[in-house]
DOFI-306919 format. One record per residue (C-alpha): x, y, z. Coordinates in steps of 0.2 Angstrom, whole numbers, plus 5000, padded with zeros to 4 digits. Example, Ala and Ser with C-alpha at 12.3 -4.5 7.8 and 13.67 -1.06 7.14 Angstrom:
# DOFI-306919
506249785039
506849955036
//
This chain:
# DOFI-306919
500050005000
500450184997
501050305009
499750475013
500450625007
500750745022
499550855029
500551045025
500650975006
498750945006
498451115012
499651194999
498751094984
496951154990
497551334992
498251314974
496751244969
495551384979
496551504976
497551534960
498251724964
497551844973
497452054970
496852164983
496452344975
495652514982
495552654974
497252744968
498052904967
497353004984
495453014991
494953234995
493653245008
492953395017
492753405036
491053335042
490853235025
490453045022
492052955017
491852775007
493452685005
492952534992
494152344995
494252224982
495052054977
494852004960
495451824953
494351754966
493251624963
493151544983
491551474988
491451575005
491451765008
493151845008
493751915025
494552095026
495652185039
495652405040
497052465048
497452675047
499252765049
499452915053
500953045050
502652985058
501752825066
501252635062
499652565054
498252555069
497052405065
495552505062
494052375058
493952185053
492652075046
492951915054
493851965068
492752035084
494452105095
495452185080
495052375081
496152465090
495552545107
495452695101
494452665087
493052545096
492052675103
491852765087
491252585078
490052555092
489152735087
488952685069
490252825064
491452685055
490352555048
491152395035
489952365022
490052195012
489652234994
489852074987
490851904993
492451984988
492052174990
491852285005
491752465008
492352575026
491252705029
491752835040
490252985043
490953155050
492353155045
493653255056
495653295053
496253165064
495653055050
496953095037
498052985033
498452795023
497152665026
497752485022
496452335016
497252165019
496551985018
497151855027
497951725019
498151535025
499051475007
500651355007
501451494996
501051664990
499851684974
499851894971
499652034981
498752024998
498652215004
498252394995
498552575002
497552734999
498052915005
496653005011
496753205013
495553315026
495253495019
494253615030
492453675025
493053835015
491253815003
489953975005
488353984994
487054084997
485454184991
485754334981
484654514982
483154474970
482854644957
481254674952
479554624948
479854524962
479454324965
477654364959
477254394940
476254364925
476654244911
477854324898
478754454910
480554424913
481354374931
483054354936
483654244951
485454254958
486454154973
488254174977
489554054980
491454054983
492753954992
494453975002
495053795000
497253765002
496853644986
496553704970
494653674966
493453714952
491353734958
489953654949
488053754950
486553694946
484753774946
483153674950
481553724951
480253624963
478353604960
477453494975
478753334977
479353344958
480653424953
481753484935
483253544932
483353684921
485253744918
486853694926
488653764927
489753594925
491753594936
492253624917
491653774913
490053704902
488453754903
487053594900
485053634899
483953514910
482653424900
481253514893
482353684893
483453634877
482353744866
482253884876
484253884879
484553884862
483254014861
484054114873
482454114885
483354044898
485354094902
486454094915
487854194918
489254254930
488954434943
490654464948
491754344956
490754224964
488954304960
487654184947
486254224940
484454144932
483754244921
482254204911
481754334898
479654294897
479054164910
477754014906
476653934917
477753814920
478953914927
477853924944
478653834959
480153864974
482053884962
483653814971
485253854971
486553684972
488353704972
489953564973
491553574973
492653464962
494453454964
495753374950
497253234950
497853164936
496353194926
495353114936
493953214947
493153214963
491653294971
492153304988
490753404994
488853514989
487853624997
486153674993
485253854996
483453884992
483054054982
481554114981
479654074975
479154114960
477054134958
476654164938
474954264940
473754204926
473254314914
471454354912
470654324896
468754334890
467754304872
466154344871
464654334856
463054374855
461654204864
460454224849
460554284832
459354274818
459454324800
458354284785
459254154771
460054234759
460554414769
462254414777
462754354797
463854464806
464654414824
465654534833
466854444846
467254564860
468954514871
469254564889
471054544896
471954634911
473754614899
474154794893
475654764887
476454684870
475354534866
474654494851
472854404850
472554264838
470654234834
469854074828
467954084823
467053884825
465553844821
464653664824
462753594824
462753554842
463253694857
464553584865
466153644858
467253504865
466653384852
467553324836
466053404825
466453594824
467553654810
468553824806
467653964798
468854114796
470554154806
471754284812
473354224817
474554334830
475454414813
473854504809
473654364793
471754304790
471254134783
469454124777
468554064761
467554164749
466154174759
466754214776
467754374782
468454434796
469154574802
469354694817
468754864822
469854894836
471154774847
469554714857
468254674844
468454554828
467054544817
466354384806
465354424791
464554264782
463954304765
462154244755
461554144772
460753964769
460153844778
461553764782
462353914792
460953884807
461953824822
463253884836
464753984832
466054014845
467554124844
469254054853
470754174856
472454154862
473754294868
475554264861
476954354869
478354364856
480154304863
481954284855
482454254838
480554284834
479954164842
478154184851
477354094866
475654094872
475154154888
473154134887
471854064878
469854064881
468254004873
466654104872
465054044875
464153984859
463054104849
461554004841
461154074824
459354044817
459254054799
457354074792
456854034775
455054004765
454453844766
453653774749
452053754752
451153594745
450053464747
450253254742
448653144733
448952974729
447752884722
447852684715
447552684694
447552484693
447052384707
447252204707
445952064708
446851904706
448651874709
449851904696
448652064690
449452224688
449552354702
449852544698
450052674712
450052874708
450852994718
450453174715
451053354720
449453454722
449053634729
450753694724
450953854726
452753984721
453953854720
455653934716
456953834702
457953804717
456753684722
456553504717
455353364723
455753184727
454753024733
454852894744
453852764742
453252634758
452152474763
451252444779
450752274782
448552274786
448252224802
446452194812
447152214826
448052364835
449752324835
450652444826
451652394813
452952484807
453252534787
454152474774
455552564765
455352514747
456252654737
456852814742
457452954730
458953074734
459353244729
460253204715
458953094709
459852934714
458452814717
459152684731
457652514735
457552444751
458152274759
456652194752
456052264738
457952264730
457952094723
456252114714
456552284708
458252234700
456952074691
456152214685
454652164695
454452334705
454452484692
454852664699
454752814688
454152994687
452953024673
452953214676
453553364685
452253334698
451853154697
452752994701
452252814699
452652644707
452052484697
452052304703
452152204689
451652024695
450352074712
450551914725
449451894742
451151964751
450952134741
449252154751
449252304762
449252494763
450452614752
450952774755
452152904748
453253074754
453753194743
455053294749
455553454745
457553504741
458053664743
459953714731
461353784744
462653904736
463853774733
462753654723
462053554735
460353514739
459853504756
458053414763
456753574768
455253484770
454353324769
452453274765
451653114766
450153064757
448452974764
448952784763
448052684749
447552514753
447852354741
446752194743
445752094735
444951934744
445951764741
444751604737
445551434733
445751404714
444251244708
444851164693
443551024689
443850874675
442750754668
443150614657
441750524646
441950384632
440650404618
440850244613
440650124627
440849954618
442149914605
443249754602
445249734597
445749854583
444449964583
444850154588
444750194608
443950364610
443950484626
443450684629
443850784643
442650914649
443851064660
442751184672
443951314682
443251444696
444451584705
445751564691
446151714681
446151694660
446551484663
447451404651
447551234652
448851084648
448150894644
448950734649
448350564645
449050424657
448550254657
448450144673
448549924673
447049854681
447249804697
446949624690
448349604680
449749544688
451149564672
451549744678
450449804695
450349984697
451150044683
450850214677
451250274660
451250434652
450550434634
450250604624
450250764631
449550964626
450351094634
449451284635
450051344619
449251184611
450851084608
450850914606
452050794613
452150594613
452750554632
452950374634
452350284619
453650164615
452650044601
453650104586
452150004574
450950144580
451850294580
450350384573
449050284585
448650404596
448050574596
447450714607
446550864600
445751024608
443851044604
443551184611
444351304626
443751184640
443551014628
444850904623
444850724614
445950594616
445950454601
446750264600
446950184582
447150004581
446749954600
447549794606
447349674620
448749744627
448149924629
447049874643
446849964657
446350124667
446350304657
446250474665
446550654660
447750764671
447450934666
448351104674
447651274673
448951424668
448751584673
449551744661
450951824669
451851984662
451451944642
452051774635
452551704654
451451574663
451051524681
450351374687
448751414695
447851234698
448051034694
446550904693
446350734687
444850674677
443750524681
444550334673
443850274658
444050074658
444749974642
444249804644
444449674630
442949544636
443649404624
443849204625
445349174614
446949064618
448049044632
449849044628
451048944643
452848934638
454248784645
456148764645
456948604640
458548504640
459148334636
460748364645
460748484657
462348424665
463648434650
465648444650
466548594646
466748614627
465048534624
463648604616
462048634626
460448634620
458848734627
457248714618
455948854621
454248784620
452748844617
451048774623
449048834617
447548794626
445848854622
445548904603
446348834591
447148964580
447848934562
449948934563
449949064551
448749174563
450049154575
451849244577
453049254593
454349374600
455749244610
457049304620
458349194629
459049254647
460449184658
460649214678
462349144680
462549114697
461348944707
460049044712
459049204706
459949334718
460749424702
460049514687
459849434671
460849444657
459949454640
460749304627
459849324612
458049374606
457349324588
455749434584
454049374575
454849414559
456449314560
457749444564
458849354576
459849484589
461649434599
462149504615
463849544616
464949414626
466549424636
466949224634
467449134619
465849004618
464549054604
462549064603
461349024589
459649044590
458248964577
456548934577
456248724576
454448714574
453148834576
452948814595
454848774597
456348864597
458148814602
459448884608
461248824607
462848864614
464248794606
465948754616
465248794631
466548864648
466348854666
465549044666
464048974655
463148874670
461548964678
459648974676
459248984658
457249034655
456449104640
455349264639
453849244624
452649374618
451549314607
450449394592
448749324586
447949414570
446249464574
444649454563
445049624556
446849564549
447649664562
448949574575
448649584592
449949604604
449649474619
450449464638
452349434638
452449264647
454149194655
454449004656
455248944673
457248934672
458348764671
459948714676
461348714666
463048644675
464748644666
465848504670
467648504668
468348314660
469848254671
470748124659
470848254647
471348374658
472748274664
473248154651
474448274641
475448344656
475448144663
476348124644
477448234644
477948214661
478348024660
479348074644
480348194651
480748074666
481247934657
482348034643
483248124660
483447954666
484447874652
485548034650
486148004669
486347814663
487447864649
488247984658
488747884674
489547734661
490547874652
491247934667
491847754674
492547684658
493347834653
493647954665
493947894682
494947724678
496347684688
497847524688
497647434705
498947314708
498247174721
499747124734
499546924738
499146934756
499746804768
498546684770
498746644788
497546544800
496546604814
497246534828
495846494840
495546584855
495846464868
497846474864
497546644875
//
């Protein structure tokens, strides 16, 4: 084991470590200080970076002695005697600014205490790491510093804003040092206070803030009286100027270019009161003057100032008498160089240095209101600049401006009054009783609706359109969208008259109109400003709404016929409430409810619109084109005819007609809709019955086998001749084991013989032929796995009628059978079986021959057999 390094070596490595050279410092050079002053000595270490606080040790030397210890952080019993007493007053204090950084306060200070003051820090490190101790000289001058209050000249402390004052104070010193003094003036208001100029130990002068300007100005100076006399003078005192002025003076002694205040005193010099200046506007309460004559105001001022000021008058004018608001503007004004601004129609001047006179040329009705006149005194200063000392507003002059009225009265009175909806409405609003109307008067309208209650809520009105001055016609929230459709019609047919249409009256236009007309009165700068408004008695608009009745009757004049013979229908309209009715015809035609090939099925067959337009809807029988036709009679009659009437037309047939009302010229509105009474076709005949059946003789087949589907056809009941017989077959295919998909047409072969394919994504092939008359077969020829599924046939037949013409019968569907595509397994497998057992044994007779080369030829090898010994076993028993 190692030996432990001795103790002195471990305290040597953790000073080095701690404490890697230390440097006491206090201030250099020599510290001034004045009897009964403050002395503060600051004592620092720097390049030290300890964890704990830094202790410090005072000590003091005076003339011809040794240091004395003076004071001691750490250690209680290290002040001298002689010092102790003066610690224990508070006289010498130690302040610890910082872990490394004190300060020795001494208050008072007194002669005795000039001398060299030593800061030391003990040291416990092995060896020394930088300098441990710093000395300061300090020096102790007797209080040689005098200031006091000058003799104030005239006006006195108490003045009005823009006179000058002057303020002085005295100082001087008898110091054996060489010193320089410092001044500054302050001026105090309450507990604020502001610098205003100072005298720097240098010899510069420096404005306080908020005096810069009037420095440079030359408002504010201060200068040298004698040798130790200063003086304040200000050459035209502000308000601001008010408050209690101070004298402050330290004195600033020099080493090495370094400087030190070592001492200030402070004198207070006087009070200075700025007496305001009085100041009074005043304009006559109430003024009236007729429009078009001229307005003159007279503002009289009142002030006690008699000496050079200067007013500056500002004439106001605004709508309300509160002249604090944003509202009023400039009229006219006189600034303090005697310079008038003011537009054509406004002048001002003055008669003497008290009055000031507004003159407003060719009044109108826009000069009613308040004018108020505002003035400010200005007191001109240095490098011509001015200040104001006072300002006041007078009280505000209402001004009344009288003018004749137009007198005139308002009729309106409804041209067109509606009856139904959709009818046209026409309002007239007319100037009546119109007496001397200037040309710088115009008349505009403004047109509202009042909703008619029974009731006596009140209700309020309806802007609809309101016209302007300038003519600008602007619509209301409601009435914009239909005014811009061009449904609401404003326009003025004559000086005196003005109209408002509504094209297209509905139930919600019902209620009470009235109109205003206004009158506009031209202002000398081209505007027109409102002088008057009128209304008119309201007109009420109503007409009593009844339900629309639109009746429809449907007869057949011929109520027997049989197949092929013409189906006949008329339709007999009625209408009440409906204003000039139009009316549109469909036929539609509805299965009875006894037929069970296609329930509930409506369809639409031919259709006549208002403007007698006819239009084939639904009829899809290409043969009949021309079969069916729909006629108008009469206004109120129509006539529906069928040509060529087949079995299959049976059923339910109604009329649905709607009533059109007119609406502006060519456009229409749907007024009504009714539907007619049926009229029955019913074929009461005994002819055959048609069944129809799949069949196959192999519904199981392998793939690649052809499958056949016969379609067969079955009669019952009359016997019909084969040529009065003809069929519609088509073939359909569900390819999945049940019915859960939608079928998929095959082929179709029509009573004609024209035979129709359906495209097909596989590679097996259709044909489709007619075998006998009742038979048809379908065949699918090298059929796939995707050809199994329900396979039905769908036959319509068609029987010729006494007449010669063919009747259409009932479609009829057979049920579905089976189809199943089997796949062959030999002859799936037999070709790769084939080749497979060829390749096998062709690989195994190339490895044969392979293996026999390589023995023979390549890997042969001479062996030479050694003749072994041929010994006996010798028998075990020999052991």
């Amino acid at each position: 084991m190692g030996r432990l390094a001795p103790r002195p070596l471990l305290l040597a490595l953790l000073s080095l470590a701690l404490c890697r050279g230390r440097v006491v410092r206090v201030p250099a050079g020599s510290l001034v200080r004045v009897v009964g002053t403050e002395l503060v000595i600051p004592c620092n270490v720097s390049d030290y970076d300890g964890p704990s606080e830094q202790n410090f040790d005072w000590s003091f030397l005076a003339s011809g002695s040794s240091f004395v210890e003076l004071a001691s952080t750490w250690e209680v019993g290290f002040p001298a005697q002689l010092y102790r007493e003066r610690l224990q007053r508070g006289d010498i204090v130690l302040r610890r600014t910082a872990n490394d950084a004190v300060e020795l306060h001494i208050k008072n200070v007194q002669p005795s205490d000039q001398g060299h003051y030593k800061c030391s820090t003990p040291s416990t490190d092995a060896t020394v790491q930088g300098n441990y101790e710093d000395t300061v000289q300090v020096k102790v001058l007797p209080d040689a510093l005098r200031v006091a209050a000058g003799p104030q000249p005239s006006p006195g402390p108490s003045l009005r804003e823009g006179e000058p004052f002057e303020l002085r104070c005295s100082a001087s010193t008898a110091s054996p040092l060489h010193t320089h003094l410092a001044l500054l003036w302050e001026v105090w208001r309450g507990p604020a206070r502001r610098s205003i100029l100072s005298l720097t130990h240098e010899g510069r002068l420096r404005p306080g803030p908020g005096y810069e300007q009037r420095y440079r100005s030359g408002d504010v100076r201060l200068d040298t009286v004698g040798s130790d006399g200063y003086r304040l003078s200000v050459s035209r005192a502000l308000a601001s100027d008010q408050g209690s002025y101070r004298c402050i003076v330290s004195e600033w002694i020099g080493e090495q270019g370094n400087w030190q205040e070592i001492q200030e005193k402070a004198v207070d010099v006087a009070t200075v009161v700025i007496q305001p200046t009085v100041l009074r506007a005043a304009v006559a309460r109430n003024v009236s003057v007729a429009e078009g004559k001229e307005l003159d105001l007279t503002c009289n001022i009142t002030t006690d100032r008699a000496d050079d000021v200067r007013p500056a008058v500002t004439w106001y004018f605004s709508r309300t008498p509160d002249s604090t608001l944003p509202g009023p503007h400039v009229l006219a004004r006189l600034d303090h160089d005697s310079l008038v601004h003011s537009s054509p129609h406004m002048a001002l001047s003055h008669v003497d240095a008290r009055s000031y006179h507004l003159l407003v040329r060719d009044v109108s009705k826009e000069n009613a209101g308040y004018y108020f006149c505002h003035v400010a005194l200005w007191t001109p200063g240095h490098n011509r600049s001015w200040h104001k000392v006072a300002e006041a507003m007078s009280a505000p002059g209402a001004v009344a401006v009288t003018w004749l009225e137009p007198d005139y009265q308002v009729y309106l009175n409804a041209s067109k009054v509606p009856e139904f909806s959709d009818d046209l409405t026409e309002l007239e609003c007319r100037i009546v009783d119109m007496e001397s109307t200037e040309a710088s008067v115009r008349f505009t309208v403004s047109w509202y609706y009042r909703v008619n209650r029974r009731s006596d809520d009140v209700v309020a009105s309806e802007l609809l359109a309101v016209m302007n001055g300038d003519w600008t016609l602007k619509y209301g929230e409601k009435s914009k969208q239909r005014a811009q459709d061009g449904d609401f019609i404003f326009s003025k047919e004559r000086t005196d008259t003005f109209n408002f249409r509504i094209q297209r009256t509905t139930e919600e236009d019902r209620g009470s109109y009235y109109c205003v007309v206004s009158a506009w009165t031209k202002q000398r700068n081209n505007s027109w400003v409102k002088s008057k408004d009128v209304f008119s008695k309201p007109v009420s608009i109503f007409w009593a709404s009844e339900d629309s009745v639109l009746v429809v009757k449907a007869r057949q004049p011929k109520p027997f016929f049989a197949a092929g013979n013409t189906f006949e229908m008329t339709c007999k309209v009625s209408s009440k409430n409906i204003k000039s009715p139009r009316y549109s015809v469909l036929i539609m035609a509805e299965k009875p409810v006894g037929d069970l090939s296609s329930p509930n099925e409506t369809k639409y067959i031919i259709s006549l619109d208002q403007d007698s337009v006819v239009k084939l809807e639904n009829w899809t029988d290409a043969s009949r084109v021309d079969g069916v036709v729909l006629e108008k009679v009469q206004e109120d009659e129509f006539r529906y005819r069928m040509y060529q009437t087949q079995v299959s037309d049976a059923g339910l047939y109604r009329c649905m007609v709607t009533a059109w009302s007119p609406v502006r010229g060519s456009l229409w509105r749907e007024a009504a809709t009714s539907l007619s009474n049926p009229i029955e076709i019913d074929f009461q005949t005994s002819g055959p019955i048609f069944n129809a059946s799949v069949h196959s003789d192999a519904p199981s087949v392998i793939r690649g086998d052809l499958i056949k589907l016969f379609c067969i056809i079955t009669v019952e009941g009359a016997a019909l001749d084969p040529d009065d017989m003809a069929f519609d077959v088509a073939w359909f295919a569900v390819h999945s084991f049940g019915l859960d998909k939608a079928p998929v047409l095959l082929s179709s072969l029509d009573r004609k013989g024209i035979v129709n394919m359906a495209q097909r994504d596989w590679k097996s092939d259709l044909s489709l032929e007619r075998v006998s008359v009742l038979e048809f077969l379908l065949q699918v020829h090298g059929s796939e796995d995707q050809d199994f599924g329900n396979y039905y046939c769908s036959v319509t037949p068609w029987v010729k009628s006494p007449t010669g013409s063919w009747q259409k019968e009932a479609e009829i569907q057979s049920k579905p059978i089976f189809i199943t595509v089997k796949m062959d397994v030999l002859n799936a497998f037999k070709y790769p079986l084939l080749i497979g057992v060829g390749l096998s044994t062709v690989i195994g007779l190339l490895s044969c021959l392979i293996g026999y080369c390589s023995s023979h030829w390549c890997c042969k090898k001479e062996v030479q057999e050694t003749r072994r010994e041929r010994r006996r076993l010798m028998s075990m028993e020999m052991d």
